[in-house]
C-alpha positions, 0 to 999 in steps of 0.5 A: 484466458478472458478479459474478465478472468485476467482483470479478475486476478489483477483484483485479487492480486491487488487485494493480496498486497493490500492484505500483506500489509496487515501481515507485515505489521503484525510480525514487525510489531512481534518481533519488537514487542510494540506496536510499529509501522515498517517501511514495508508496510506503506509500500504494499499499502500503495502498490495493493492500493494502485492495482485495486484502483486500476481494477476499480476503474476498470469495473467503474465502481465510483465508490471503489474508485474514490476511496483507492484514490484516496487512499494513495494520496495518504500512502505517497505522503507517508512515503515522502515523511520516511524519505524526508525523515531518513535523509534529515537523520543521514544529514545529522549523522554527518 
């Protein structure tokens, strides 16, 4: 297997989990009947995010580059406001 076919499938890869999120919303907001975001859904928003970013640099596709890395920045935040919500919430309860 060659170099390029391996950061070929990294790029795929990344685009998969990047695509799931989609999936995973969609089938959260089924089940409850309004429109949610699960947990889930920002974490293979970072992961797709970070394997698209790592095969953007390896292509050095600027414009790839800056709006992955962008991006992660949104993904790391929502991340930090869920775990801040659900320990506010687990301090309350107690």
């Amino acid at each position: 297997m060659t170099k390029e076919m391996i950061w070929l499938g990294i790029g795929f890869l990344g685009q998969a989990m990047f695509s799931m999120r989609f999936l995973v919303q969609w089938i959260a907001s089924e089940r409850i009947k309004r429109s949610v975001i699960p947990h889930a859904f920002w974490y293979f928003s970072l992961f797709g995010g970070l394997t698209l970013l790592s095969y953007a640099i390896y292509r050095l596709d600027p414009v790839f580059i800056i709006g992955q890395a962008t991006g992660l920045f949104i993904y790391i935040r929502n991340l930090m406001l869920l775990r801040n919500q659900t320990h506010s919430g687990a301090e309350q309860a107690s």
